[in-house]
FIKE-640406 format. One record per residue (C-alpha): residue in one letter; residue number from 0; x, y, z. Coordinates in Angstrom, 1 decimal. Layout:
code | pos | east | north | up
A | NUM | X | Y | Z
...
This chain:
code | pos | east | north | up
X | 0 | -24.7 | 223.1 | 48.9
X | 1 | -28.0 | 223.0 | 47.3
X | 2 | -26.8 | 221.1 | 43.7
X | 3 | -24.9 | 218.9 | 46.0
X | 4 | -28.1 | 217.8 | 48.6
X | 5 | -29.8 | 217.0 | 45.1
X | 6 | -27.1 | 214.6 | 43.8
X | 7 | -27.3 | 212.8 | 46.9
X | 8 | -30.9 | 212.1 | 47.6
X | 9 | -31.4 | 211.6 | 44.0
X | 10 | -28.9 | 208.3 | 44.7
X | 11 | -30.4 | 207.7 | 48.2
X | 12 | -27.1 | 208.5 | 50.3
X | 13 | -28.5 | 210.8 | 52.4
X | 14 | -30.1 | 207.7 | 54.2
X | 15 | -27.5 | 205.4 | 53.7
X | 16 | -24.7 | 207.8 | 54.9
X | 17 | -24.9 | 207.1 | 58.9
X | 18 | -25.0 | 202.8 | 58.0
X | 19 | -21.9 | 203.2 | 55.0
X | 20 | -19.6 | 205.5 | 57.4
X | 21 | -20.2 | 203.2 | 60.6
X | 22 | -20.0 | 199.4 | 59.0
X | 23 | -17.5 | 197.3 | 57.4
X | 24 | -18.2 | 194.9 | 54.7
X | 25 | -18.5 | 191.8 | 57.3
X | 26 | -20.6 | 193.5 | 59.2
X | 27 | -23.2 | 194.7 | 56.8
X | 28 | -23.2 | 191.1 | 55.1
X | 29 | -25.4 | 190.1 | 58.2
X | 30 | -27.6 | 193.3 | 57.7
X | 31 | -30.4 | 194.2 | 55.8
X | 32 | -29.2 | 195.1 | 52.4
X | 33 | -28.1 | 198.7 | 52.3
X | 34 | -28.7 | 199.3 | 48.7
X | 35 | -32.0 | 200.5 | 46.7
X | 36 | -34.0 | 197.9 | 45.6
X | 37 | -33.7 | 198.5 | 41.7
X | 38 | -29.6 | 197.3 | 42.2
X | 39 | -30.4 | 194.0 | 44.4
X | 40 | -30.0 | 192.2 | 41.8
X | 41 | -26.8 | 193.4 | 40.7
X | 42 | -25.2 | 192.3 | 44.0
X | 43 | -23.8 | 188.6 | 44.0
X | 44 | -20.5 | 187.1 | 42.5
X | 45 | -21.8 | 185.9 | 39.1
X | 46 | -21.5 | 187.1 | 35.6
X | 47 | -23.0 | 190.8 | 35.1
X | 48 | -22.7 | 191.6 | 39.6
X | 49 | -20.6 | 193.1 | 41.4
X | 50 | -19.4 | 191.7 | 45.0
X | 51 | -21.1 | 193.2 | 47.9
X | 52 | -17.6 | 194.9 | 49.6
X | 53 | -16.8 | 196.2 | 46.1
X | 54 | -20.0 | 198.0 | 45.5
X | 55 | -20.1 | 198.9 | 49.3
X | 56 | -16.3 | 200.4 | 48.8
X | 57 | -17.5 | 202.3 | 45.5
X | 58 | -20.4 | 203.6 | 47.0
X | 59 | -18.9 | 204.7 | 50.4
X | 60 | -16.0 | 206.9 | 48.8
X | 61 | -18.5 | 208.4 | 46.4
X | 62 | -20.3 | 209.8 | 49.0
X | 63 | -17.6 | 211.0 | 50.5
X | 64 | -16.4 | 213.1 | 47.7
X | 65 | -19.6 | 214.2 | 46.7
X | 66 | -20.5 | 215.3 | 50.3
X | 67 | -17.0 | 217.5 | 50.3
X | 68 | -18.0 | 218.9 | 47.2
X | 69 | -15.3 | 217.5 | 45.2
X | 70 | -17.5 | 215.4 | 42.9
X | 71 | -21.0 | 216.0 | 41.1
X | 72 | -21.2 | 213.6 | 38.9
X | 73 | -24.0 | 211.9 | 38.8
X | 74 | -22.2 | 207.9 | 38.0
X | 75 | -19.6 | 206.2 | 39.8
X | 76 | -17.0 | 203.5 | 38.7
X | 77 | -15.8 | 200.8 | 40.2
X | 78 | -13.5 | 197.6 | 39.6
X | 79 | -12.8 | 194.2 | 40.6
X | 80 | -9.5 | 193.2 | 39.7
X | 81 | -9.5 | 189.4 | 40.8
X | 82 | -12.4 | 188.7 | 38.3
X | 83 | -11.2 | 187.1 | 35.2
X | 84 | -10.5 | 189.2 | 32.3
X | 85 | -13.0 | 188.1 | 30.4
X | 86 | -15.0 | 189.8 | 27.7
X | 87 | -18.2 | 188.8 | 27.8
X | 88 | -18.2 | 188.7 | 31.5
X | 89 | -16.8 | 192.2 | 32.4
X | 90 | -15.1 | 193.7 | 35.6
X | 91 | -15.5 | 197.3 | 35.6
X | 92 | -18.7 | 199.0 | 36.7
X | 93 | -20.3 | 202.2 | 35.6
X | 94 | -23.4 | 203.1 | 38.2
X | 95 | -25.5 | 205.8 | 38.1
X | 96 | -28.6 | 205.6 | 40.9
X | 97 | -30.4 | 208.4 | 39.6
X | 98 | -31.1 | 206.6 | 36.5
X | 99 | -31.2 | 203.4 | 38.3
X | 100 | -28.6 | 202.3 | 35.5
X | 101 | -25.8 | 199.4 | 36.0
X | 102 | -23.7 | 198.7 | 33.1
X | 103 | -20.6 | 196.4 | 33.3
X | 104 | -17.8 | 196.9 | 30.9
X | 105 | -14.3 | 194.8 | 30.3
X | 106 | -11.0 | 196.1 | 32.0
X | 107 | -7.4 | 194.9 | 31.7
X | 108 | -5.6 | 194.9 | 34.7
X | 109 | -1.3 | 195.9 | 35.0
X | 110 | 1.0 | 193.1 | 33.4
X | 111 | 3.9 | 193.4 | 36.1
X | 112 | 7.4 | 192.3 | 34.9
X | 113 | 9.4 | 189.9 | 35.2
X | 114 | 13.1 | 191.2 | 36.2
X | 115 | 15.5 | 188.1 | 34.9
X | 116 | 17.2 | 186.7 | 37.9
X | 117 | 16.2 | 189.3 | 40.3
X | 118 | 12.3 | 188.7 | 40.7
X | 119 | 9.2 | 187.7 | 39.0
X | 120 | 6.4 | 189.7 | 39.4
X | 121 | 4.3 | 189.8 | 36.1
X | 122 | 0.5 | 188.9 | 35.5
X | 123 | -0.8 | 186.7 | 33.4
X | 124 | -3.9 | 187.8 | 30.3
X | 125 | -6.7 | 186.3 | 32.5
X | 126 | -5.9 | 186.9 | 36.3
X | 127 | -3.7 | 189.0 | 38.6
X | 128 | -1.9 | 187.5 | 41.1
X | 129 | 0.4 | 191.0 | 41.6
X | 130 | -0.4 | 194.6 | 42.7
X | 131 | 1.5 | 196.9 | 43.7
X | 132 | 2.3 | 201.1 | 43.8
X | 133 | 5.9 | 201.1 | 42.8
X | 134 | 6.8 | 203.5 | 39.8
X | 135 | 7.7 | 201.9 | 36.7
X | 136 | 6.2 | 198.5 | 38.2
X | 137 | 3.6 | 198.2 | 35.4
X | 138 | 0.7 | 196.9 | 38.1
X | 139 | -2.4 | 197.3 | 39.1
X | 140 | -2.7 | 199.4 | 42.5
X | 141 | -6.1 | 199.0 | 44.6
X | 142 | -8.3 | 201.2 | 46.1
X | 143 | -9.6 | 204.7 | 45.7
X | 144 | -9.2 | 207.0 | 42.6
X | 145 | -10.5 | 210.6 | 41.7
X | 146 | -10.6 | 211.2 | 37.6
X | 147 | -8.9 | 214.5 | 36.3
X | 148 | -8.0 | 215.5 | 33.2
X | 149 | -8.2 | 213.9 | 29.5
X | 150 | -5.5 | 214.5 | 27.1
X | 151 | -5.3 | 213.3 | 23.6
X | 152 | -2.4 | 212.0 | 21.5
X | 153 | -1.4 | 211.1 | 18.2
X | 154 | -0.3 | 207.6 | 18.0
X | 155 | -0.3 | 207.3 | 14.4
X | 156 | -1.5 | 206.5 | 10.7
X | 157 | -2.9 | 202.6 | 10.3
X | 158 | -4.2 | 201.2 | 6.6
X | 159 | -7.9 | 200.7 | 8.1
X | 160 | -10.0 | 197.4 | 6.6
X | 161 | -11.4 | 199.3 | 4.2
X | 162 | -7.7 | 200.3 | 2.3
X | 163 | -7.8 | 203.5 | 3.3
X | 164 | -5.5 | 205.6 | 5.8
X | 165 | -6.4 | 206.3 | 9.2
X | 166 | -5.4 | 207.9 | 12.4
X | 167 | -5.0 | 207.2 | 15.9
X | 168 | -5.7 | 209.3 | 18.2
X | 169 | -5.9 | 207.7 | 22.1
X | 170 | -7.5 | 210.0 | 25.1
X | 171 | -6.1 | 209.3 | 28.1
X | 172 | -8.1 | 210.3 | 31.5
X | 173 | -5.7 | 210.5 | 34.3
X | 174 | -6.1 | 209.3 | 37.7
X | 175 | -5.5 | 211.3 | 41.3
X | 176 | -5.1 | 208.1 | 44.1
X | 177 | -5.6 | 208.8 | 47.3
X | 178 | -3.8 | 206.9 | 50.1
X | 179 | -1.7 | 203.8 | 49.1
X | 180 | -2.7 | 204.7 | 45.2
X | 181 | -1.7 | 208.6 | 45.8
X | 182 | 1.2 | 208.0 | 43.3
X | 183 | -1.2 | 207.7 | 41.0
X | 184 | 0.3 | 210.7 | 38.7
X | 185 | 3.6 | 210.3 | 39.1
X | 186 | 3.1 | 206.5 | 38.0
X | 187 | 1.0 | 208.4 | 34.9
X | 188 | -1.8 | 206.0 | 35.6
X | 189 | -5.9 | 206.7 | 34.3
X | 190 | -7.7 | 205.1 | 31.8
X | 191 | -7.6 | 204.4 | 28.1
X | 192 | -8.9 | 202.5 | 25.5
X | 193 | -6.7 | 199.0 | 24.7
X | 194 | -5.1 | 200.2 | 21.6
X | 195 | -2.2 | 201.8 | 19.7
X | 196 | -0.1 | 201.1 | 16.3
X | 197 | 2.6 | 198.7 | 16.4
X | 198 | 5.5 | 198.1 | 13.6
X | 199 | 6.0 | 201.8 | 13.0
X | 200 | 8.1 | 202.7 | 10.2
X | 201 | 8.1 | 207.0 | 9.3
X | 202 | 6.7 | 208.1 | 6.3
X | 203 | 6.8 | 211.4 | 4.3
X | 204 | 3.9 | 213.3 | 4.6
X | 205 | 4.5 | 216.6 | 5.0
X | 206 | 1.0 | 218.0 | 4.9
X | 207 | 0.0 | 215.9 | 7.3
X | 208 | -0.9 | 218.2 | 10.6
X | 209 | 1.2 | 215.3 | 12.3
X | 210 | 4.5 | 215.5 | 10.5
X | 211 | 7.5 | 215.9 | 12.5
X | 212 | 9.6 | 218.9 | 11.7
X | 213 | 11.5 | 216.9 | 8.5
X | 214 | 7.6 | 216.4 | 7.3
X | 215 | 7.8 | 212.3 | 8.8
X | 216 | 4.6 | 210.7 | 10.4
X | 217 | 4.8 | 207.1 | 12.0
X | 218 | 2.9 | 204.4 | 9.9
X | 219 | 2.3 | 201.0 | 11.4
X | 220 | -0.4 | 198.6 | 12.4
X | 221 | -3.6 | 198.8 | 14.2
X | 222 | -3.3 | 196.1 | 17.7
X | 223 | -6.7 | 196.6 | 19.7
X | 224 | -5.8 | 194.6 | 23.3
X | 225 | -9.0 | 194.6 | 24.9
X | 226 | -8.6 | 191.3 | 27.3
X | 227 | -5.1 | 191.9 | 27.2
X | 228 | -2.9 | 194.1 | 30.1
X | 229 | -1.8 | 196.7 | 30.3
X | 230 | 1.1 | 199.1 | 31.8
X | 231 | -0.6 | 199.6 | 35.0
X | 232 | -4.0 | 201.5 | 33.6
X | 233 | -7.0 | 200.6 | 33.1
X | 234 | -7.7 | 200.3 | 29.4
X | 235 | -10.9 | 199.6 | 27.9
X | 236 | -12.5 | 198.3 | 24.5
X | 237 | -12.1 | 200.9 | 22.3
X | 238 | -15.8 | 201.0 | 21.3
X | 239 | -16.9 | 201.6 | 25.0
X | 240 | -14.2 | 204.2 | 25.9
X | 241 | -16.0 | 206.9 | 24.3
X | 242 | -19.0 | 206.9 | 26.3
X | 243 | -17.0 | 206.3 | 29.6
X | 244 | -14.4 | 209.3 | 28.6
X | 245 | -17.5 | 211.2 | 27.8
X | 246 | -19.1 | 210.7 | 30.9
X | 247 | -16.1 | 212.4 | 33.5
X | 248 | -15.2 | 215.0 | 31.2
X | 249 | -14.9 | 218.3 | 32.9
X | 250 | -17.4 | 216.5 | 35.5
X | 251 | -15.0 | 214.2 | 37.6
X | 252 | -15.8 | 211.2 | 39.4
X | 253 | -14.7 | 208.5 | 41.9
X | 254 | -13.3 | 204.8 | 40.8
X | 255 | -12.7 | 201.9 | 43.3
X | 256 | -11.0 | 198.9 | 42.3
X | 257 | -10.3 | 196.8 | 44.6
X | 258 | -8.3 | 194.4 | 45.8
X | 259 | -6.5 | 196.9 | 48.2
X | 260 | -3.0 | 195.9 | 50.1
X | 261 | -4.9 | 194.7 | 53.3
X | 262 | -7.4 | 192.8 | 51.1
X | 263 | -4.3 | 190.9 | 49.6
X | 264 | -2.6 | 190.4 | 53.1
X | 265 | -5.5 | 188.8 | 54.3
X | 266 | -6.1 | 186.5 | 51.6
X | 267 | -3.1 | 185.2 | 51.5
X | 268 | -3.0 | 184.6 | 55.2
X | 269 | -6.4 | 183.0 | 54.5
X | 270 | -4.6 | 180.6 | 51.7
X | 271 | -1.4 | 179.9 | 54.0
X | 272 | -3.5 | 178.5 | 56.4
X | 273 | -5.6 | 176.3 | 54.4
X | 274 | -8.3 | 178.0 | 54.7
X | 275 | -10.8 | 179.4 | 52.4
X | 276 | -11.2 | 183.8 | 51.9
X | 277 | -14.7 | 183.4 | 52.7
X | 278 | -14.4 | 181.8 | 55.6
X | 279 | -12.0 | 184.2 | 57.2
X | 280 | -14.0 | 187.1 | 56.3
X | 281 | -12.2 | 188.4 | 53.1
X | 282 | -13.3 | 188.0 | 49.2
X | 283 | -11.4 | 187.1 | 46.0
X | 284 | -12.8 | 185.7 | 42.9
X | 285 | -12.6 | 181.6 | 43.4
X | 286 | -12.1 | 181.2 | 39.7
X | 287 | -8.9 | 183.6 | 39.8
X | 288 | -7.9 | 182.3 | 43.2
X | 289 | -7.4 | 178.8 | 41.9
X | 290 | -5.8 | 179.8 | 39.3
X | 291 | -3.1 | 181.7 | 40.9
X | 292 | -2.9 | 180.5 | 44.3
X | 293 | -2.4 | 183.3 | 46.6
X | 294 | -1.9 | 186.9 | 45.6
X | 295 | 1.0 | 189.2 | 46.5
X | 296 | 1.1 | 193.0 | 47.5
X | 297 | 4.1 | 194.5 | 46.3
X | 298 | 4.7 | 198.1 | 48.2
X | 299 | 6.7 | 200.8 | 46.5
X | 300 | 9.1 | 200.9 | 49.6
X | 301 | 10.1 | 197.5 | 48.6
X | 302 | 9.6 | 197.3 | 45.0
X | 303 | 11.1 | 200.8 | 43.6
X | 304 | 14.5 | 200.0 | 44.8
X | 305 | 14.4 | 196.5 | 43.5
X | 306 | 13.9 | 198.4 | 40.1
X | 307 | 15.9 | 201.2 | 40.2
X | 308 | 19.1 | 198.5 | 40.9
X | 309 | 18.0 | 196.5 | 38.0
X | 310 | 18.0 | 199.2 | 35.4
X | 311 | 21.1 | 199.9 | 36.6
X | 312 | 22.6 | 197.1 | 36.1
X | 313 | 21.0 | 196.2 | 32.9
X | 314 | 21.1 | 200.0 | 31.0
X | 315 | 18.5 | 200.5 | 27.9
X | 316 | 20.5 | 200.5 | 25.2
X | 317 | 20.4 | 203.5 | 23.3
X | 318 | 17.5 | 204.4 | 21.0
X | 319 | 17.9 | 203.3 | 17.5
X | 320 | 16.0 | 205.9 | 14.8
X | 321 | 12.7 | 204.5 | 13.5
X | 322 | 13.2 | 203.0 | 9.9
X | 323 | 11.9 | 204.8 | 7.2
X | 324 | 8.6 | 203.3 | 5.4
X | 325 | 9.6 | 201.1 | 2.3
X | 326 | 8.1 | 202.3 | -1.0
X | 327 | 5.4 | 199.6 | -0.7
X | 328 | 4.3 | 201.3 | 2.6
């Protein structure tokens, strides 16, 4: 109870608690700002801030979790998913109020799919214009997120820029949802840094602590997709994933990203109508917004059966056995 009173009034929650549980974002906007001073700054819409319901969001379910005990960390994440995915802008946050430190850090967001003849619901690099919590959907889900465990795989061997052989190796931190994102682990989404080896061919190399079981490992090409999207994670540039892997390992944390379903409902009431999100009380990026016109929620209940049906209908064909390296490999 003790390590836990700490954590909070070294971020300043215990005062905030009573205004975060009893407000919502448009109420607070016409309060005093909630926040300490040091992060005022950090609050606005433009390049390097985070949007006032975001951080309020982020902040609120941290303090839940670290009031119940369930979180200790001293750093919370949080994301905004109808920024642009843009690399020298950023759209996922990494706060820590103890150390009065606010760093913002690129994100890809889920690319969808698009189902021939049955429905389109894929993404595009820059903005999202689909969410949704189906399995196998490939999209970004909103709202609340605890991180768990990190797990590490082999991807493969790459010829690196300086000739030589290396390996990949990818951690993968998984996510626990809660609420409309509590599929979180059965969907096998968390966070990992935007790369893997593409091309693969299998070469002999028995010694290799990789080998398969005839003494094969797959060889192929480095792709790094930072900016890029992903299958419904978050991924990250693979130079800053270390230090944010390092940060919840075996010390969990809350992320928020937001849009949420309800957040996407009322925008695009908001756009139906002619009207603009901020005048009806909600918030979505206005360079995203005009890109994509008005954003759609797709629920599993909906969605998951939609799939299922189309991969029946249109069976994988069977696997075909990786081709062995050529000599020149």
């Amino acid at each position: 109870m003790r390590s836990r009173l700490n954590l909070l009034l070294a971020t300043g929650l215990v005062i905030l608690a009573p205004m975060l549980s009893g407000s919502t974002p448009a109420r607070a906007a016409g309060k005093s700002s909630p926040f300490p001073a040091w992060i005022a700054d950090y609050v606005g819409d433009g390049k390097g801030q985070i949007t006032r319901v975001v951080l309020e969001r982020a902040r609120r379910l941290y303090l839940e979790k670290v009031a119940e005990g369930t979180v200790k960390n001293a750093c919370y994440f949080a994301m905004d998913a109808t920024r642009p995915n843009d690399l020298t802008v950023g759209r996922f946050y990494v706060i820590c109020e103890a150390k009065q430190s606010f760093r913002v850090i690129s994100a890809g967001h889920g690319g969808g799919l698009n189902l021939p003849g049955v429905v389109n619901f894929s993404n595009g690099r820059e903005c999202a214009k689909n969410f949704g919590n189906a399995l196998d959907s490939n999209l970004t889900a909103g709202g609340a997120y605890l991180t768990s465990e990190i797990k590490t795989s082999f991807k493969g061997y790459y010829l690196a820029p300086s000739n030589r052989e290396a390996v990949l190796t990818r951690s993968f931190v998984q996510f626990d949802g809660i609420g409309d994102t509590a599929n979180a682990r059965q969907r096998a989404i968390g966070g990992h840094a935007a790369a893997l080896v593409s091309g693969i061919c299998m070469q002999k190399k028995p010694e290799s602590p990789y080998a398969d079981r005839k003494g094969y490992v797959p060889v192929g090409k480095l792709v790094t997709y930072a900016g890029g999207r992903s299958d419904g994670c978050t991924s990250w540039s693979p130079e800053e994933t270390p230090e944010v892997l390092s940060m919840v390992k075996d010390n969990p944390t809350t992320l928020y990203i937001y849009p949420e379903a309800r957040d996407i409902a009322a925008v695009g009431r908001a756009t139906t109508s002619g009207k603009s999100p901020v005048s009806a009380g909600s918030y979505w990026n206005a360079t995203c917004l005009g890109e994509i016109g008005s954003p759609q929620f797709w629920p599993k209940e909906r969605l998951e059966p939609i799939i299922a049906r189309y991969k029946q209908d249109h069976p994988a064909p069977p696997p075909r056995p990786i081709p062995l390296c050529q000599a020149s490999n």
